[in-house]
Structure formats: C-alpha cells, structure tokens
N, C-alpha and C positions, 0 to 999 in steps of 0.2 A: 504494500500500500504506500504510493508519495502521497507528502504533504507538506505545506507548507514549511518553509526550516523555521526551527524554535530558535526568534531572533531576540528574545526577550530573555530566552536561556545564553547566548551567546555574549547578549551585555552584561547578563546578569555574573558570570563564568569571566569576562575581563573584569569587570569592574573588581572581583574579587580575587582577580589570580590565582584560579579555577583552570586547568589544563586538561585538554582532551584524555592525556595520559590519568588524571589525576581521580577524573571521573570512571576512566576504565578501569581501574584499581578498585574503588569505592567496586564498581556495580560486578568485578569478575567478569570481565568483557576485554575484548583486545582494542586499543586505540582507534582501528579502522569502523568494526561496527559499532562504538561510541559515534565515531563522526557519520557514520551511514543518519543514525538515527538522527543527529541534532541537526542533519541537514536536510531532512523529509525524505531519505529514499527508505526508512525503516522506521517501527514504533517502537517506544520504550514501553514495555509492560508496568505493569499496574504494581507491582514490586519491587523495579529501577525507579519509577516515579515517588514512590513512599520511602523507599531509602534516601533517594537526593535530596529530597523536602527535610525529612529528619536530620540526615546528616548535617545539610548544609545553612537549614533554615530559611528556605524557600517558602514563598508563598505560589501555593500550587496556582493560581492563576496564569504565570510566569509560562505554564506547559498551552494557554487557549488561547 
C-alpha cells in the first residue's frame, strides 16, 4: 500500500535528532524498510506506531 510520506514524522525525527538508523533499532527493522515506510511505499503497524509514540513521546497525530 503507498501513501502519502509521514512529513510531520520527518520534522518531527530532525527536529529531535531522531535517525532513520535510530528508529530501526527502537522498532527491530533494518534502516531501508524504516525508510520504505516513512516514505509511503510501506505501513508501520499498529505496534511500530505504539512503541514510537511511547518511546519517543509523540503525539500520534504526527502519523495523519
């Protein structure tokens, strides 16, 4: 499924110096299908979603 890339997760990831690497680590993922997904060519499931939010202190809106 594309969709739109999560540009709100993108600023949100610079602003905090947040690394494509650093989220592949957090979620058990390799750096490429992190970036698949932040870029719309893959979804993040509903348990990469709740661990990022937790972890990081997102406000899950940041994913709509």
């Amino acid at each position: 499924m594309r969709h739109e890339p999560y540009n709100k997760l993108k600023g949100f990831m610079r602003e905090n110096g947040i690394t494509v690497e650093d989220l592949a680590n957090l979620l058990g993922l390799s750096p490429t299908t992190v970036s698949f997904k932040i870029n719309g060519k893959s979804d993040f499931d509903l348990r990469e979603l709740r661990l990022m939010i937790k972890h990081y202190g997102m406000n899950c809106k940041i994913f709509l």
